[in-house]
N, C-alpha and C positions, 0 to 999 in steps of 0.2 A: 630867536631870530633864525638858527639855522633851521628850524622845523616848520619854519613857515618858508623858506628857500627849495627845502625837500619838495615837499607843498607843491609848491608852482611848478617846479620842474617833473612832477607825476602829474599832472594837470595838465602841462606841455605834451606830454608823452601818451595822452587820454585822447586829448586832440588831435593827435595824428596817427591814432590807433583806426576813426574811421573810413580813411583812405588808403591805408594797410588793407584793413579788410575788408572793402570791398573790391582790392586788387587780386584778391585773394577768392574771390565767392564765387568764382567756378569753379573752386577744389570740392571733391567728395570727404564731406565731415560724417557721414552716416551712408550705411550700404541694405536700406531693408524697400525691397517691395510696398509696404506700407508707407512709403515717404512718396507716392506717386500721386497722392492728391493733396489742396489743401497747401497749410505750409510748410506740412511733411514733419517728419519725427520730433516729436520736444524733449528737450534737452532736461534733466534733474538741473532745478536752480538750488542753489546754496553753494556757500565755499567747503573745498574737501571734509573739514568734520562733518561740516550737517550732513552730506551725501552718504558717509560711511558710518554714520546713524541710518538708515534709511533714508534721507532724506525729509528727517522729522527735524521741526526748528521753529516753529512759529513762536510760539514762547520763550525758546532760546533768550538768555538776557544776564549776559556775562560779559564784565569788562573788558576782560584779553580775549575777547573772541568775537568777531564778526559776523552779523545776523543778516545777509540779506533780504531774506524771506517777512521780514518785517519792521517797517522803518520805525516804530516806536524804540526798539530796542537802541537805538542809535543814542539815545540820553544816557544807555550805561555807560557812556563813556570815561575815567577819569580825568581832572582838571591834568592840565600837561602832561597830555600822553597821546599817541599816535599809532595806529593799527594800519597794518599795509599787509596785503595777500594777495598771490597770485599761484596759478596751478594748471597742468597740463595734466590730457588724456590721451591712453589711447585704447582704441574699443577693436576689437575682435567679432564679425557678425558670421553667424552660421546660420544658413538657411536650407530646408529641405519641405520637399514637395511630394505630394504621392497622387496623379492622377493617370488614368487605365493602365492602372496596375504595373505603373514603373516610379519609384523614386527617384527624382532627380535634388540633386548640391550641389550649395556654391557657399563660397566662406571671402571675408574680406577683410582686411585692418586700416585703419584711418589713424591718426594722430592730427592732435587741434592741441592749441591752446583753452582753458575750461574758463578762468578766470581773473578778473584784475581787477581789486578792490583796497579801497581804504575807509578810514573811520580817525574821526578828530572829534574833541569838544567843542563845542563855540560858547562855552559860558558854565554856570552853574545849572546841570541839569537839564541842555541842550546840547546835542550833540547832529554831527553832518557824514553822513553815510554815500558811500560812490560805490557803483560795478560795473562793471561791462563784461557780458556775459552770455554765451551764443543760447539763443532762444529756440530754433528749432533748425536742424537740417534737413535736407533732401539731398538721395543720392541711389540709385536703383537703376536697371538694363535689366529690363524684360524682354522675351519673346514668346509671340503667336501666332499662330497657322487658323484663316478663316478660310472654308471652304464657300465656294459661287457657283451654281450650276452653271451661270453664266456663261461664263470663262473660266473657271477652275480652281487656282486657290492663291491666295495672299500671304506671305509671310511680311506683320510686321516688327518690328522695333521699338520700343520705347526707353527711353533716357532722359535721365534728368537730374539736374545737379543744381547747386547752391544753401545758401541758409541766409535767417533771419540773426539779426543780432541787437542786442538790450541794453540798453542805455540806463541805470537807475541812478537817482541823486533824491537825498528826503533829509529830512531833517526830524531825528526825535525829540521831543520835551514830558520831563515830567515834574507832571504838573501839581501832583503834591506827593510826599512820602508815598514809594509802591505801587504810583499810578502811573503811566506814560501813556501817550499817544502820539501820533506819528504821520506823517505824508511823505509820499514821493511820485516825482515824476519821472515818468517810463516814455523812453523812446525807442522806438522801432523802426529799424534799418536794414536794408538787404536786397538780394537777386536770386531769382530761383528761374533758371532754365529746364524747360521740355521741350521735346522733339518725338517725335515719331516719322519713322519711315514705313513707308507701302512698298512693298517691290513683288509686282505681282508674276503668274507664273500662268501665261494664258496659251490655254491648248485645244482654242475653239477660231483663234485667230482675230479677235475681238478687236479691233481699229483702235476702240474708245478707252481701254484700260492702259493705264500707263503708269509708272511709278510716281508717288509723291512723300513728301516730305514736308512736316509741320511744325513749325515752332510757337511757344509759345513763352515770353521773358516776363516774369512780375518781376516788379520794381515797387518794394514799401518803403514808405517813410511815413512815421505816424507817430505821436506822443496820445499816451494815456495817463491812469491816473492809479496809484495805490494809497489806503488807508490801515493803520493799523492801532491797537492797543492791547497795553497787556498791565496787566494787575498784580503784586506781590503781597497777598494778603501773610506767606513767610518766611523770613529772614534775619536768619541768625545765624552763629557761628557753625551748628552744625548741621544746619538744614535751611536751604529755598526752595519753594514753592509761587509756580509763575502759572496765571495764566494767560493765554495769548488768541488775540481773533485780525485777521484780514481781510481787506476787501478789495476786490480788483474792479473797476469801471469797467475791463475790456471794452467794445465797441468797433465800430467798421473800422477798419484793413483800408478798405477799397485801394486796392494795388493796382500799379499802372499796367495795363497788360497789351504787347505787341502780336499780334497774332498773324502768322503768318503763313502760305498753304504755297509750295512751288511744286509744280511737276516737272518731273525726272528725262523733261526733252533737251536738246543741246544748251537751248537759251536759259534754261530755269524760270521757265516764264509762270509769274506769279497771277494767282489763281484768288489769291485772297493775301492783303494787306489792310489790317486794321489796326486802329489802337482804341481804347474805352477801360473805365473802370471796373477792375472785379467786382463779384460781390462776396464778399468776403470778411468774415470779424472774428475778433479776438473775444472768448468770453466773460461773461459777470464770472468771479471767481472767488468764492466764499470758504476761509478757513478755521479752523480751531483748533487750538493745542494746547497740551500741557506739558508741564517742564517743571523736573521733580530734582535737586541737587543737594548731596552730602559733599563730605573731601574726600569719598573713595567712589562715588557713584551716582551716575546720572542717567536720569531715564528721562526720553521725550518720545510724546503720541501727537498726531496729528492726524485730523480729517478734511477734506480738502472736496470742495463740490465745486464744477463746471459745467455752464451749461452750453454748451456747444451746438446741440442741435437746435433749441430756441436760439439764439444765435445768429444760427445761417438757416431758418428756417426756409425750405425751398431751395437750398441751394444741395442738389445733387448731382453726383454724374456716373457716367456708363460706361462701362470698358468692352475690347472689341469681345469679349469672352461672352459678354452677357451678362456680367453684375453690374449692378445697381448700389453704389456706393453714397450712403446718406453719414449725415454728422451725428451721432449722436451725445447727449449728458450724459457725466463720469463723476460718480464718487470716487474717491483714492483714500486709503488710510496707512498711513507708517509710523512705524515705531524705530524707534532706537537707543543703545544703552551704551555706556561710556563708564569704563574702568581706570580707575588708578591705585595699585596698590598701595604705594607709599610715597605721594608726592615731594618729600622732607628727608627722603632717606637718604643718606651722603654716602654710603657703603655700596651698595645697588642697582645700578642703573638701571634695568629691567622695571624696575619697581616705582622708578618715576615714569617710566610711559604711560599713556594716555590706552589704553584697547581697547577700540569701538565694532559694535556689531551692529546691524537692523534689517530688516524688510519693511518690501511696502506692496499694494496690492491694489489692483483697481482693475478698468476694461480700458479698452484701447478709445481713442473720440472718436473714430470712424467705424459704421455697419457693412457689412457687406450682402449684399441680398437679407438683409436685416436680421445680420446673426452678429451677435458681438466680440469682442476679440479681447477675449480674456490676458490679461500682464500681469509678472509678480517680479521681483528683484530682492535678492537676498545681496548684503554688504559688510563690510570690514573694514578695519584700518586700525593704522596706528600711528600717534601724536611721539615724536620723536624731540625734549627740550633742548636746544645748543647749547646747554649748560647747570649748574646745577641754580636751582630756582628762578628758571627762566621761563617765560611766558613764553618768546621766542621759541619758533618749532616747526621740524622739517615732517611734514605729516605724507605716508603713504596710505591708501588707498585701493580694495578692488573690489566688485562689483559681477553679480552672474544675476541674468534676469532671462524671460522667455514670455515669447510674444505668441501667441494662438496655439492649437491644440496639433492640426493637421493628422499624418500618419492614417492609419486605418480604422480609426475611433466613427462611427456612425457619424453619418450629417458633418462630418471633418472632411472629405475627399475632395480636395482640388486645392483646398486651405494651406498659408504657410506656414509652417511652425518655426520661428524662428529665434534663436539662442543668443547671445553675446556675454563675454565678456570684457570689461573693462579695467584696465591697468592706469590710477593718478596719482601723480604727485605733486607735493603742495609747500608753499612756503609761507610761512607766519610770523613776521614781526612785529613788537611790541615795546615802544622805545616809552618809560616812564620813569622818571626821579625815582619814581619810590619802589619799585622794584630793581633797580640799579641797572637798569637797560639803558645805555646813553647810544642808540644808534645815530644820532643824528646831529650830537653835542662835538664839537671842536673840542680838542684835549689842549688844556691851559698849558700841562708841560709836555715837554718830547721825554 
């Protein structure tokens, strides 16, 4: 009784998470140049372990620990027992530039919340899986100088702020010994504001040039669909073996889009006021992994394929510099591995942490004059238990990744090469009879 009151009252608190945040979604959750088209930077999904594996998990399929990367896995559930996690970030972005022969920097820090997830049984061998989880940010201030023989030259501005955020709810069942399978439904929510300003600089005297100023607000809200399954062909006391495949529907976005163009005279008198659907979609998204576990060691690989420019085929755009910014398809592959020396060791404490490492490796979804933009992130962390044989566990987390090549590397000059790191922490509960965790049980005496 009291874990079905828990229950409702983190269900209550889910529910009024979406009007938080989008009270919230003109804050900068991300600070890269590359979040300036599109729906701007995505976010690593999974809770703090799988991120500080690299972000590998698809087969993941362990009791005391929460998959969201695949809703099959949601059947590991045990009978009366309850999983709740939640975790914060904060990212550090370092960007440097090298064009006619001057390098310019900027560096920036954000903090978000990453995650808020739970996992319950609904029966023998079903189980029900929840997260709310920011899907992708946008957050950049750019400037450029175009020259006009006309009149002279233009300096403008560009800015833009907001993010998307991910609603998942699935339910796993498996459906005979080592088999599961899995659905959930994805919702997508959010605001992404752009703006650019003109402010021209006219030395011909030119009547017709005058400053302006353009906005543009998407507005999503959309439900998609995920599929998943994973197979335990072995399991036994001193070894599993998982394998794991998903499948994402993505499909049209079509975001609400306000557009709007005022010149920079007393009145602000508007030049353009529209509203119309983007074009715009989220991709088919095809994964595989495997997931390899002893009681000192765990290894997960994952390959992960999107196709992004099938997708949004035709949908391209142009910046004032003169590139040509197209979508294109991204393999991604990560691995990650996961230590514990002596889970049982009562002398030690060292020796019951959890040390996780990984990378992961892929190109970025967007071309730029149809060059690709190579990403890789190397990760850490460490599973901290609140006690000795506890599932329960305060997990840190960090993370160093690097976005395009830039610098004075051939065919790089104008390109940003851009660095981050990332500082999370995470929290893990795990309330079950049988491993003596009563979070959520009234105590009969005082």
């Amino acid at each position: 009784m009291q874990v079905k009151k828990t229950l409702i009252s983190l269900l209550a608190v889910a529910a009024l998470l979406p009007s938080t945040a989008a009270a919230q979604s003109s804050s900068i959750n991300a600070f890269s140049p590359y979040s300036m088209y599109g729906i701007g930077e995505l976010n690593t999904p999974g809770t703090l372990p799988v991120r500080s594996m690299g972000g590998a998990g698809v087969a993941m399929r362990w009791p005391t620990s929460i998959n969201l990367l695949n809703p099959a896995s949601f059947s590991a559930m045990e009978r009366k027992s309850f999983l709740f996690d939640m975790g914060a970030e904060n990212q550090n972005y370092y960007n440097a530039q090298r064009r006619d022969g001057v390098t310019r920097k900027s560096a920036y820090n954000t903090f978000n919340f990453h995650e808020i997830a739970f996992q319950l049984p609904l029966g023998k061998g079903v189980g029900l899986g929840f997260g709310l989880t920011p899907f992708s940010s946008v957050g950049y201030r750019v400037k450029s100088t175009q020259i006009d023989g006309s009149y002279g030259w233009s300096d403008y501005t560009f800015q833009g702020e907001g993010d998307i955020t991910e609603v998942k709810a699935g339910i796993g069942w498996e459906i005979f010994r080592g088999f599961s399978i899995g659905a959930a439904a994805q919702y997508y929510w959010g605001e992404i504001d752009r703006t650019y300003i003109m402010t021209p600089t006219n030395i011909t005297d030119n009547d017709a040039i005058t400053a302006t100023t353009g906005t543009d607000l998407y507005g999503v809200s959309r439900f998609k669909a995920q599929f998943g399954v994973q197979w335990t062909p072995v399991f036994n006391a001193k070894r599993m073996f998982t394998v794991g495949a998903t499948y994402d529907l993505g499909g049209d976005l079509r975001p609400d889009v306000s557009h709007k163009v005022l010149l920079g005279d007393p009145a602000g008198t508007a030049v353009r006021d529209e509203s119309f659907r983007g074009a715009l979609s989220l991709p088919h998204q095809a994964a595989l992994g495997l997931y390899y576990r002893t009681p000192k060691v765990t290894l997960a690989l994952d390959y992960v394929y999107q196709n992004w420019r099938s997708a949004n085929e035709g949908t391209e755009y142009a910046t004032v510099g003169g590139y040509s910014v197209a979508y294109a398809n991204t393999s991604t592959v990560r691995f990650g591995v996961e230590y514990i020396p002596n889970y049982s060791d009562l002398r030690r404490v060292l020796n019951r942490w959890s040390y996780r490492a990984g990378f992961r490796y892929g190109d970025y979804n967007q071309t730029f004059n149809g060059r690709r933009i190579p990403q890789f992130a190397v990760t850490a962390g460490i599973g901290i238990p609140v006690r000795f044989l506890a599932a329960s566990a305060v997990d840190i987390g960090i993370e160093y990744g690097q976005r395009g090549r830039g610098g004075n590397m051939a065919g790089n000059a104008g390109f940003v090469k851009q660095r981050y790191f990332k500082v999370a922490l995470g929290f893990s509960i795990f309330a079950s009879s049988s491993s003596g965790e009563f979070w959520f049980v009234r105590p009969k005496y005082d």
